[in-house]
C-alpha positions as CSV (number, residue, x, y, z in Angstrom):
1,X,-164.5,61.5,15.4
2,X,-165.2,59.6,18.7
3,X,-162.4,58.4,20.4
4,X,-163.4,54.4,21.0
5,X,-161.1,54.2,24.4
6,X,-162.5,57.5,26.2
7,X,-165.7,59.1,24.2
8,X,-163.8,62.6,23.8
9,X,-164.6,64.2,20.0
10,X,-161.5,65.6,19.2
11,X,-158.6,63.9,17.6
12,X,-155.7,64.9,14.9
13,X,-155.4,62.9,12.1
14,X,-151.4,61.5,12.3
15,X,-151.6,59.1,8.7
16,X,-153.6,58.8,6.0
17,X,-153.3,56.4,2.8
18,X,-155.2,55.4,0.1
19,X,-156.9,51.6,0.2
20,X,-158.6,49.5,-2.4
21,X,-157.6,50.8,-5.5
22,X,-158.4,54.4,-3.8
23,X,-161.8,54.2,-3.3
24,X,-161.2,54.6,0.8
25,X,-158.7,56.3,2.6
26,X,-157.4,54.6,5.8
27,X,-156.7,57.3,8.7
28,X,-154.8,57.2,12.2
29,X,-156.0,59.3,14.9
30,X,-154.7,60.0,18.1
31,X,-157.5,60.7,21.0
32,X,-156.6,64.8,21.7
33,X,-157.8,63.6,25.3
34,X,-156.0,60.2,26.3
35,X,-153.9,60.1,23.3
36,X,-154.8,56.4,22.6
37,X,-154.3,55.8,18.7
38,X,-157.1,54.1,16.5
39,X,-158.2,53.8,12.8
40,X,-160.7,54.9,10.7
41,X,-161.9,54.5,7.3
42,X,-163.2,57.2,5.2
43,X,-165.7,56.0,1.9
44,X,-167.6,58.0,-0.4
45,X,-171.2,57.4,-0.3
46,X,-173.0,56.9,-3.1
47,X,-176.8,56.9,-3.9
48,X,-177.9,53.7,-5.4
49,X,-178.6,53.7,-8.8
50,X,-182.0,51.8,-9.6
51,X,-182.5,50.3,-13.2
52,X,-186.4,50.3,-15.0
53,X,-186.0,47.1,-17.5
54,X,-188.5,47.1,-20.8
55,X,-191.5,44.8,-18.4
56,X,-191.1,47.5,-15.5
57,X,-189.3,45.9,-13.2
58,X,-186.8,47.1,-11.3
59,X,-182.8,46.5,-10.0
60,X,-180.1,47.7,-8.7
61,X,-177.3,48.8,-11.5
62,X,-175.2,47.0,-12.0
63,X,-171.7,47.6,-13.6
64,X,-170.4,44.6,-14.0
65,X,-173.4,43.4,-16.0
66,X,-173.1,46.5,-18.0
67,X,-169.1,45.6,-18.4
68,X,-170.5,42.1,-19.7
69,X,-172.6,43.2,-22.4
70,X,-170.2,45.7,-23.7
71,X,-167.5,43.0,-23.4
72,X,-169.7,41.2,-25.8
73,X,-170.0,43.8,-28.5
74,X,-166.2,44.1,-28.7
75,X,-165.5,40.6,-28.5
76,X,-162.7,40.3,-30.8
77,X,-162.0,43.8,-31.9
78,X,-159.3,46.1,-31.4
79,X,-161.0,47.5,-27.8
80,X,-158.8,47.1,-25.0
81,X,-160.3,46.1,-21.5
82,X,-159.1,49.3,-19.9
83,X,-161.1,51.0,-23.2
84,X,-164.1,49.2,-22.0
85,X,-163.7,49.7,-18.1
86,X,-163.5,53.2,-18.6
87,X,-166.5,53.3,-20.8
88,X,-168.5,51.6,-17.9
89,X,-167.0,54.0,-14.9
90,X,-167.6,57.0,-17.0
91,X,-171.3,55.7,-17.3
92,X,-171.7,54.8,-14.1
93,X,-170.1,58.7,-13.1
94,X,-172.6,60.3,-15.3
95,X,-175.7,58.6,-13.8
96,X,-174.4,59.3,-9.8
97,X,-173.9,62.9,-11.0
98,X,-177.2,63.5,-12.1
99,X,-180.0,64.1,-10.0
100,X,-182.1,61.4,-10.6
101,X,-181.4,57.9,-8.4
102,X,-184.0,55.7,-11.2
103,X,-182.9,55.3,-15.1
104,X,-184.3,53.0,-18.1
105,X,-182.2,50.3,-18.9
106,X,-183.1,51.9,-22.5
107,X,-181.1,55.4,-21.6
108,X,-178.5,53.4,-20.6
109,X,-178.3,51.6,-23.4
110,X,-178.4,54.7,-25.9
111,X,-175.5,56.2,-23.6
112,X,-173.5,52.8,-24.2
113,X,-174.4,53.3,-27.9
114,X,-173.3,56.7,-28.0
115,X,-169.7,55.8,-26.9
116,X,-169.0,52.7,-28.5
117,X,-170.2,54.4,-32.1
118,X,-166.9,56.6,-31.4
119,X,-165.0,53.7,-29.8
120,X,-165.3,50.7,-32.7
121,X,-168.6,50.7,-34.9
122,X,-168.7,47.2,-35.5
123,X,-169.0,46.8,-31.5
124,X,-171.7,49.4,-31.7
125,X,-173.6,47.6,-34.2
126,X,-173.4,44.5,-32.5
127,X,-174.6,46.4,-29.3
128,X,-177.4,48.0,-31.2
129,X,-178.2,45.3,-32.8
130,X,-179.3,43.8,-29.3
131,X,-180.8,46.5,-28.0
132,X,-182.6,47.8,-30.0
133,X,-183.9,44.0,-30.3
134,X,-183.2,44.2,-34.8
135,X,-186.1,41.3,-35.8
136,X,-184.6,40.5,-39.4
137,X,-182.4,41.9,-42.0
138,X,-184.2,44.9,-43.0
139,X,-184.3,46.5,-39.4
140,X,-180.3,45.9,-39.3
141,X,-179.3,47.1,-43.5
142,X,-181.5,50.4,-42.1
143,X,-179.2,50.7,-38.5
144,X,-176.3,50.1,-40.8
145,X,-177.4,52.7,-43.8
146,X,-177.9,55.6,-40.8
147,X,-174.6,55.0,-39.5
148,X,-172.8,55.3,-42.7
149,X,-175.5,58.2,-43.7
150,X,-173.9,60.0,-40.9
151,X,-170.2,58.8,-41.5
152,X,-171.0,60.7,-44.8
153,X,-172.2,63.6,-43.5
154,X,-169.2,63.8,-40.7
155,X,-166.5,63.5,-43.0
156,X,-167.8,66.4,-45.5
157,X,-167.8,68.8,-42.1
């Protein structure tokens, strides 16, 4: 790290902490040269995640707008906030651990479906229920036949 007083490259780190909810970490140096002290801030950096909607275009992702549909799927259930915040950030890990930077708003959605079926099923069939865009009554009694199909099947296992 530069030293912003004299230019020289060396320093020793004399403090770190955690900041923001520990996604930085706040360091003091001291110049190994002049021994002036200053601060720097270390972040992770992430690739951005790009999101291919049903028309084709394209956004940035977004978790909080992911966090806001889910929210609406549990709305009055038995999820807690926390449930659904770590539903979202283990999402969002998956895709930045991947190799690809551009994902279908439809994989995301199955990967939200996925989790909420094992969270609350009544959240996941409201979640479904959107996106997979149920027309009428017969679309959703089939969704709802599947998942208790496969109830069936778990519980005999």
């Amino acid at each position: 790290m530069k030293c912003p007083n004299c230019g020289y490259t060396e320093s020793k780190v004399t403090d770190s902490r955690p900041v923001e909810e520990y996604t930085s970490i706040r360091r003091r140096r001291e110049c190994l040269s002049c021994q002036r002290r200053f601060t720097t801030y270390e972040i992770v950096d992430t690739i951005p995640i790009t999101v291919v909607k049903k028309n084709g275009t394209k956004q940035l992702f977004d978790r909080n707008k992911l966090l806001s549909g889910i929210m609406k799927a549990c709305d009055k259930r038995s999820v807690t906030k926390e449930q659904m915040e770590a539903l979202v950030t283990e999402i969002e890990g998956e895709l930045q651990n991947s190799l690809h930077t551009e994902f279908t708003s439809r994989h995301i959605g199955v990967m939200v479906m996925e989790r909420l079926k094992a969270l609350d099923e009544v959240a996941y069939i409201r979640f479904a229920s959107v996106h997979r865009e149920f027309r009428d009554l017969h679309t959703f009694m089939q969704a709802l036949e599947e998942m208790t199909k496969n109830k069936e099947e778990e519980s005999k296992e």
